[in-house]
C-alpha positions in Angstrom: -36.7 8.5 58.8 -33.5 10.3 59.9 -30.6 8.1 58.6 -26.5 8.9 59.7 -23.6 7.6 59.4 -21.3 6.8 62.2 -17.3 6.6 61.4 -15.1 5.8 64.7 -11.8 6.8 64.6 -9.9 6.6 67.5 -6.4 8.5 67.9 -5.0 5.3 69.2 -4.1 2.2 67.3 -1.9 -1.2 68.2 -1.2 -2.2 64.6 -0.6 0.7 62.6 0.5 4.2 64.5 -2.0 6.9 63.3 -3.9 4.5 61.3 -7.4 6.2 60.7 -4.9 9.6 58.8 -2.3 7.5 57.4 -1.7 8.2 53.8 -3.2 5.2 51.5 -2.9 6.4 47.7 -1.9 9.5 48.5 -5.3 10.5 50.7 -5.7 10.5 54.7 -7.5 7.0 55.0 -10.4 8.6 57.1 -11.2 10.8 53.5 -12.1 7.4 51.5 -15.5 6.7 53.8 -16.5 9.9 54.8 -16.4 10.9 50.8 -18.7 7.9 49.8 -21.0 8.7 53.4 -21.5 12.3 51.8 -22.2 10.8 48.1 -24.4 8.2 49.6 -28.7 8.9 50.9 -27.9 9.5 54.5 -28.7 12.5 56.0 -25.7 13.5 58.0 -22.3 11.9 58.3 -20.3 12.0 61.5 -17.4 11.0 62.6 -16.6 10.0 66.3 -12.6 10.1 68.2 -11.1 11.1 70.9 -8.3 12.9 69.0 -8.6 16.9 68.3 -6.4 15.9 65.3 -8.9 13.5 63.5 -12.1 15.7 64.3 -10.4 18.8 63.2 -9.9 16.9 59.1 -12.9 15.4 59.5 -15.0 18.9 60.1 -12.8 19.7 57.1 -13.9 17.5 54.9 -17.2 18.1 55.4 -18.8 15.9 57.8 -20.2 16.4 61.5 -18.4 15.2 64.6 -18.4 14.1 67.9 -15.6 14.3 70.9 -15.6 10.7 72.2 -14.6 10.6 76.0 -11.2 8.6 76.8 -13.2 6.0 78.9 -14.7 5.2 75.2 -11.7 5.1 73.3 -9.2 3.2 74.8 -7.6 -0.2 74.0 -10.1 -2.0 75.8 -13.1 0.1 74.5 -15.5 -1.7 72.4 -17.5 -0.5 69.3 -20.5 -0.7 70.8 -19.7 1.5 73.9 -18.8 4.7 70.8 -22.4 3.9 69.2 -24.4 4.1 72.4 -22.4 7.0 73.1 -23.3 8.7 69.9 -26.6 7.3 70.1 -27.1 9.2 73.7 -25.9 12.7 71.9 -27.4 12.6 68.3 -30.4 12.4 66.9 -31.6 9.6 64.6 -33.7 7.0 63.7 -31.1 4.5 61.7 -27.5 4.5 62.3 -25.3 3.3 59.2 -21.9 2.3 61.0 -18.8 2.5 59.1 -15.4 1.5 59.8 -12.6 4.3 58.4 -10.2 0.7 57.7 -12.8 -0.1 54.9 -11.9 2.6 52.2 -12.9 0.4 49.1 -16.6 0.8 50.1 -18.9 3.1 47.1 -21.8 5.1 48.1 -24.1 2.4 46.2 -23.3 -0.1 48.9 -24.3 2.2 51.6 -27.6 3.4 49.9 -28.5 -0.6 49.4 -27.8 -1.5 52.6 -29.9 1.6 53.9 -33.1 0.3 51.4 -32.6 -3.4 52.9 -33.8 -1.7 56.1 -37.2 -1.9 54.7 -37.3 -5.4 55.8 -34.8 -6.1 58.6 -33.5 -4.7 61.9 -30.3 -4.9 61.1 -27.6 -5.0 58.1 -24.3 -6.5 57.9 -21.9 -6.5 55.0 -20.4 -9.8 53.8 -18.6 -11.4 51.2 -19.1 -15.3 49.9 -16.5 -17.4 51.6 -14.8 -20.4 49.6 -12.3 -21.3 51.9 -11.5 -23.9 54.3 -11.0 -22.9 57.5 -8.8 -24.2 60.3 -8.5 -23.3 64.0 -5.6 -24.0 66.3 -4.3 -26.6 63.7 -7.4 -28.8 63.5 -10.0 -28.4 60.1 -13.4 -26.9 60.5 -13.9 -29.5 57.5 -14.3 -33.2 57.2 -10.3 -34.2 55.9 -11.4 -37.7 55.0 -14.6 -35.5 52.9 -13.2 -32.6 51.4 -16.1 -31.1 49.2 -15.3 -29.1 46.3 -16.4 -25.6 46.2 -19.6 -26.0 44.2 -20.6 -28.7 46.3 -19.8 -27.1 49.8 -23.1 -25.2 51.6 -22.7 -21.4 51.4 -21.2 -19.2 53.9 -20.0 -15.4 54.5 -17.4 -13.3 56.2 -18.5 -10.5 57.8 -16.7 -7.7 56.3 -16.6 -5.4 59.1 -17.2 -2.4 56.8 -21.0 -1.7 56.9 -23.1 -2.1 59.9 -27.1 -0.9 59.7 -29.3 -0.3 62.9 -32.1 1.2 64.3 -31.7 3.6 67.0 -34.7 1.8 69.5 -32.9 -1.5 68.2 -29.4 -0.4 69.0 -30.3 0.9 72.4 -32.4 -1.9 73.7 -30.4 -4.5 72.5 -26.7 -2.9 73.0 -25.2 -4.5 69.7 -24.7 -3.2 66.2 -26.6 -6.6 65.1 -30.1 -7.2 66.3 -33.3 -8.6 65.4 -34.0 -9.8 62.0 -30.6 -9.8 60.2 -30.2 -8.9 56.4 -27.1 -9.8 54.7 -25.4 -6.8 52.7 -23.6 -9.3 49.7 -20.2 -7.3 48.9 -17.7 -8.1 46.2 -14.0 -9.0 47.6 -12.7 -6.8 45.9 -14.7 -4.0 48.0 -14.3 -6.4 51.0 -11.0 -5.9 52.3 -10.3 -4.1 56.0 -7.0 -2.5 56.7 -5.2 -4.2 59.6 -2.0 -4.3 59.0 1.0 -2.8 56.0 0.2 -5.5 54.3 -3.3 -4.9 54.1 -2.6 -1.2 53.0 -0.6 -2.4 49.7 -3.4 -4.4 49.0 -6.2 -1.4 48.7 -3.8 0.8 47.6 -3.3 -1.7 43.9 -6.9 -2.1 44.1 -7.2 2.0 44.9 -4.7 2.8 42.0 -6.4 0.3 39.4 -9.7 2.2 40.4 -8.4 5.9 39.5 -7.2 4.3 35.9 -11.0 3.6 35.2 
């Protein structure tokens, strides 16, 4: 079965101006998942934007791409709305979907994910959650029953790094999740999404500490 990889990478972004090229160890963030796309068992890797800029470095650096229309890349444009685009152009039969903000993804995750399709419609990347979680200054928890970790059920974060479809499931469903769902278990430290500066001196320790090895 055809399998390809999806990167969006919009021109525009609220948080962090020119996000998906900003420098993050001294390489264009964009590079870090395209690189482990074309190390990993899919066929073709593309990248999706709006901006002549990004498509232009990502044809450079090897993979495919695809000039999103501005009605699909705005502020108010959602993921889903670039994958059924790209679904409509390219053909495939299952659609790895990566996010550019997750450079401490490997190839190996990828290729796992892609073999977990064997026995789900769908893939999503996690990581084990420990914490306890509040929302508008109330606790998700018990206070007057605070369980310790090894006592508390198990529960995930999604990543948002790694996302695994099928075309025919993507299509009919119009969501990246559908069907029977398989969790792809990631360690934190490959975990982390940039958002914000912050975030960026985060991946860039973990980044550095990696080129050491």
């Amino acid at each position: 079965m055809k399998t390809v990889t999806i990167i969006p990478a919009r021109g525009g972004s609220k948080g962090i101006k020119n996000k998906n090229l900003i420098k993050v160890s001294g390489q264009p963030l964009l590079k870090y998942v395209v690189a482990e796309s074309l190390r990993s068992n899919t066929n073709e890797t593309w990248v999706s934007s709006d901006s002549d800029k990004i498509l232009s470095y990502a044809n450079n650096i090897g993979a495919k791409t695809l000039k999103r229309p501005l009605e699909f890349s705005d502020d108010y444009a959602t993921s889903e709305s670039a994958l059924l685009h790209f679904a409509d152009k390219v053909d495939f039969e299952i659609l790895v979907f990566i996010q550019a903000t997750s450079p401490l993804i490997i190839s190996e995750d990828i290729n796992k994910g892609i073999n977990m399709m064997a026995n789900y419609d769908s893939v999503v990347s996690v990581v084990e959650n420990h914490q306890l979680l509040w929302s508008n200054n109330n606790p998700l928890y018990e206070i007057s029953n605070r369980k310790r970790r090894q006592d508390s059920s198990q529960s995930y974060l999604e990543t948002g790094g790694i996302f695994i479809t099928t075309k025919s499931g993507l299509i009919k469903s119009r969501n990246r999740i559908n069907g029977k769902i398989g969790l792809l278990k990631l360690p934190k430290i490959r975990s982390f999404d940039i958002d914000t500066i912050d975030d960026i001196e985060v991946v860039e320790a973990i980044l550095n500490d990696r080129k050491k090895k």
